[in-house]
N, C-alpha and C positions, 0 to 999 in steps of 0.2 A: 265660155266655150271659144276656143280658136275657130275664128271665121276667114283669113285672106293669112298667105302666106309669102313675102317681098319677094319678089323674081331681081326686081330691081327699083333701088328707094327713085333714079333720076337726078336730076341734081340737088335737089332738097325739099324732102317730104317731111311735115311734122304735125304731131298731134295739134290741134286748135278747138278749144272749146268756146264759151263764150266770154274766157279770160280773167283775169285776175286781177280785186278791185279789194281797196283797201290798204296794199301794202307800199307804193308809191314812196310814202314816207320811211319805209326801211330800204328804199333803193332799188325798187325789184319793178319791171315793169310791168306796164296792163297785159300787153300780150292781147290773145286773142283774133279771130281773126281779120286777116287786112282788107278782107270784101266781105264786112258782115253780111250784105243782101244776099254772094251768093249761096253765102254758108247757111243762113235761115231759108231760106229753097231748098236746101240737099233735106235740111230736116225736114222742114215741113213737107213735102214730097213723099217724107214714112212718116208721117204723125209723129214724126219724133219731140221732144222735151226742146226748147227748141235754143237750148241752151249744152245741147249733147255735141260731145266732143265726136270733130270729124277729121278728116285728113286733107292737110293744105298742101297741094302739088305746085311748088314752083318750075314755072315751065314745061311742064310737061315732062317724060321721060319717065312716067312711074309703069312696072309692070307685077300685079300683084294673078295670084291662083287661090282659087275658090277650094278652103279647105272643109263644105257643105253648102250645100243649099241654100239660096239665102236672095233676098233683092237689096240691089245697092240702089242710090240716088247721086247724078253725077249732073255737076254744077261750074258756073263760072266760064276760064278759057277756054277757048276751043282749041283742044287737044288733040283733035281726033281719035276718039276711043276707037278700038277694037273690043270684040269678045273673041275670041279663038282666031282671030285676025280677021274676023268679020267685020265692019264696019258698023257702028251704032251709034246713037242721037245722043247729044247732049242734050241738058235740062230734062232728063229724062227718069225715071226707073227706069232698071234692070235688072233681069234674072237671071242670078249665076247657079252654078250645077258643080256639085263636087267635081274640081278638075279643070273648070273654066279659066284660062286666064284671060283676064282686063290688061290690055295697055293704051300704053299715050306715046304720042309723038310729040317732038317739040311744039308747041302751043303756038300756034299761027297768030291770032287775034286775042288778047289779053294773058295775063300772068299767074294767075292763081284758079288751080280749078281743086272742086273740093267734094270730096267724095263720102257719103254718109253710110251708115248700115244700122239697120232699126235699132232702137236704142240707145247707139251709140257707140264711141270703143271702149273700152277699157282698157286703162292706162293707169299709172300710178298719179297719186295727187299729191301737190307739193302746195301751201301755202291757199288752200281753195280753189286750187286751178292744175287741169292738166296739160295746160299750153304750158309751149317749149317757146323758149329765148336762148337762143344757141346764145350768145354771148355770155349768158349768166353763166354758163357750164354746170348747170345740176348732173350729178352721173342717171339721175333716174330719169330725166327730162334729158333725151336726145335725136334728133333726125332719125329717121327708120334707115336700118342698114339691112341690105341684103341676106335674105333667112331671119329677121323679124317673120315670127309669129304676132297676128293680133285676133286680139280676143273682142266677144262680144254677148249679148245677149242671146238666146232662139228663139228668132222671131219666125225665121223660114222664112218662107215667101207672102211679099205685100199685094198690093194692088196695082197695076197700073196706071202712071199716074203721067203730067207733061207739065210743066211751067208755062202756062200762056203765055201763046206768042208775043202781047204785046207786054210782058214783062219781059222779056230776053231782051237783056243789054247789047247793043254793039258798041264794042269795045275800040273800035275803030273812031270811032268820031273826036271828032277835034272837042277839048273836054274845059267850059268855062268853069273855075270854081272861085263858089261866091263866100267872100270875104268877110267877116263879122270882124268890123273894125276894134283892135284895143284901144288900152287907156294910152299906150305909146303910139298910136295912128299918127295924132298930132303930133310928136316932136321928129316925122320926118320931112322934110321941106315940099312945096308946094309943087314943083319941080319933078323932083321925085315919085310922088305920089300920080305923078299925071301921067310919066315914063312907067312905074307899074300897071296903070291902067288902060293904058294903050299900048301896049307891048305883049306880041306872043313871045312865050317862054317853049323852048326845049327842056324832055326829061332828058337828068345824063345818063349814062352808063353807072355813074355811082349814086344809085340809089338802090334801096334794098325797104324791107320793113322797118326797119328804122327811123327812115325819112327817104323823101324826094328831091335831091339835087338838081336843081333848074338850069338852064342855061340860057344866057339873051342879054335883052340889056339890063346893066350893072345898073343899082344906085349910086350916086354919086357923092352923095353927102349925109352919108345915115348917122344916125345918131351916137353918142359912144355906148362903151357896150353898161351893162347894166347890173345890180348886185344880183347875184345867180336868186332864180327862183323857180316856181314850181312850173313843168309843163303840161299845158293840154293837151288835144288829139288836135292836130289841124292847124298848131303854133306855127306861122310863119316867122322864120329867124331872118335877120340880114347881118350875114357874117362879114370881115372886113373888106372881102370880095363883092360884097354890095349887092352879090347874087342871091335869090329868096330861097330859102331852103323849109319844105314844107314838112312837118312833122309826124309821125304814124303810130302806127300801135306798138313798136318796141322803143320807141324814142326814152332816150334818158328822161330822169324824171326833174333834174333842177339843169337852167343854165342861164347864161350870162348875155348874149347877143340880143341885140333890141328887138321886141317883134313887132309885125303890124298889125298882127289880129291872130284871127284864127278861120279857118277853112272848114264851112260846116261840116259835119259830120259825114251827112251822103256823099258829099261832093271827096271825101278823102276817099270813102271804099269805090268810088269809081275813078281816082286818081292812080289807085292802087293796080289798077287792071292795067293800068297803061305801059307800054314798054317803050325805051328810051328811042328817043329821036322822036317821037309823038309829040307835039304841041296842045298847049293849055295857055289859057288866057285868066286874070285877075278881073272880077267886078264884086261890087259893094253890094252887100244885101244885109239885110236887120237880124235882129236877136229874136223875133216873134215867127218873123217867118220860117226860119231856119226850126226853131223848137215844133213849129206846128205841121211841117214837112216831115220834120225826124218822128213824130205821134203818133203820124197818120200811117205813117210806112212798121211800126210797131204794134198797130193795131191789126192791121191786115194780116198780119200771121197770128198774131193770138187769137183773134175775132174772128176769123173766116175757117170754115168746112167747105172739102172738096165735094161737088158737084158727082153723081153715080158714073158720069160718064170718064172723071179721073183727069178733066183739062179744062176745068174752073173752078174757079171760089167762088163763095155766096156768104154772106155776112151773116153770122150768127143771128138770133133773136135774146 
C-alpha cells in the first residue's frame, strides 16, 4: 500500500534498514543506519521488527504527504517537524490523515533524523538488505526523489507513544569517544599517542557516512602505511596527514593506513549526529566494557514493553 508521497526528498533521504552483513568480502558495504539508537526508537515507538527499514533524513529539508491514514515515529535531529506547518515534537508518534503533509527544516542540533511507519517501507532488496550506499549505484537502491511514492504495510493508526526524556540525546554536547585500542596501538610513538589524547579534535566539513574527517593536532610520526586489510565500524585511520579519520557504516571494506583501534560502536552512532565544527575528544576504554555497554542498549529494545501510558518501558518477565 502507498503510504507518504516525496514533496521534497531534501538534500538526501534514503532508505535504511538494519543493513547489510555478510557481503564485506564481495565489496559491498554494511550500510545501515549511521545513528542506529535513533533508528531502533522510530521502531520501537510502533512495535515495529526492529530491524524494519526506515527513512534517513540527512539534514533536514524532507517534505513528504500522507497518501492515508497512518502514524509515523520521528526520531534523531532536531528538525523541526511540521504537520500542515503546525509545529510537532520530535521523538514522538504521529498521526497523519490522508493529505497531511510532514516537513523539516534544516536540522539545527544533529544530522540524521529518521522517520518510521508500522511495519516498515517497502522497498526493493538487493543482497539482504534494502539500505542504499549511493556510491555503489544500484539503479534499484537510490535517494528518494521528488514524486517517489512509498509503500508500506496497513497498519492505520498506532498508539501514542514518547521516548523518554532521559533517553533523548543532545546532540549538542562536546562528544568523548572511547577508543578500543588495536594490535597497531603500539607501533605509534609515545609522543603521539599522548597528542591524541589530549587533544580536541574538530569534525570537518568532509565527512559524510562514510567516515568522519577530524581536524586538530596532526600525528607526527605514524607508522607506515600497512598491507590493505579488512575494516570495522569505528576504525580509526591515520593517513599521511597524521590526521585521524574515524570510520562509519559506508566505509570501504579493505585498506591500507595504520590504525589505532576502533571507536566503540555507541560512541560512532553519536559521532554520527554531530555536525562539522563540533569538537570530540580521544580516551582509552576496554573490549568488555565496550561489548557490555553495546548488550545492554540491545536488550532494552528487544526486552522492554511500553508502559499503558505510551512514555515508558518496563522490562519484560
Amino acid at each position: 500500500m502507498k503510504l507518504l508521497k516525496v514533496i521534497s526528498p531534501g538534500p538526501r533521504t534514503t532508505v535504511q534498514d538494519a543493513g547489510r552483513r555478510h557481503y564485506q568480502k564481495h565489496g559491498l558495504a554494511q550500510a545501515g543506519p549511521a545513528d542506529r539508537v535513533a533508528f531502533l526508537w522510530a521502531n520501537k515507538l510502533l512495535d515495529n521488527p526492529l530491524g524494519a527499514a526506515c527513512l534517513e533524513i540527512t539534514l533536514g529539508g524532507l517534505e513528504v504527504e500522507a497518501l492515508a491514514g497512518l502514524t509515523i515515529a520521528l526520531t534523531g535531529a532536531d528538525a523541526q517537524p511540521r504537520v500542515n506547518g503546525r509545529p510537532v515534537s520530535n521523538w514522538h508518534t504521529l498521526h497523519l490523515s490522508a493529505g497531511d503533509r510532514l516537513s523539516l527544516t534544516t536540522a539545527s542540533c544533529g544530522r540524521y533524523s529518521y522517520l518510521a511507519v508500522g511495519g516498515g517501507f517497502r522497498s526493493p532488496v538487493l543482497f539482504g538488505s534494502q539500505s542504499v550506499v549511493v556510491r555503489e549505484q544500484f539503479d534499484a537502491l537510490q535517494p528518494l526523489q521528488a514524486g517517489d511514492e512509498l509503500a508500506g504495510s496497513d497498519r492505520g493508526y498506532s498508539p501514542d507513544r514518547v521516548v523518554p526524556a532521559s533517553a533523548q540525546p543532545d546532540y549538542g554536547l562536546h562528544l568523548p569517544l572511547r577508543l578500543i585500542a588495536g594490535y597497531q596501538y603500539e607501533q605509534f610513538s609515545r609522543a603521539d599517542l599522548t597528542r591524541l589524547l589530549t587533544s580536541d579534535y574538530r569534525i570537518s566539513a568532509q565527512s559524510d557516512r562514510m567516515g568522519y574527517k577530524l581536524e586538530g593536532a596532526a600525528l607526527q610520526t605514524p607508522p607506515p602505511g600497512i598491507v590493505s586489510e579488512g575494516i570495522a565500524l569505528g576504525s580509526v585511520q591515520v593517513p599521511g596527514d597524521g590526521v585521524p579519520i574515524v570510520l562509519l557504516q559506508d566505509r570501504q571494506t579493505v585498506g591500507g593506513y595504520p590504525k589505532l583501534g576502533t571507536v566503540c560502536a555507541i560512541d560512532c552512532y553519536r559521532l554520527a549526529q554531530r555536525q562539522p565544527g563540533q569538537t570530540v575528544r580521544f580516551e582509552l576504554t576496554d573490549l568488555a566494557t565496550a561489548q557490555n555497554e553495546r548488550a545492554l542498549l540491545e536488550r532494552q529494545f528487544r526486552q522492554t514493553t511500553w508502559t499503558p501510558a505510551g512514555d515508558e518501558l518496563r522490562w519484560s518477565d
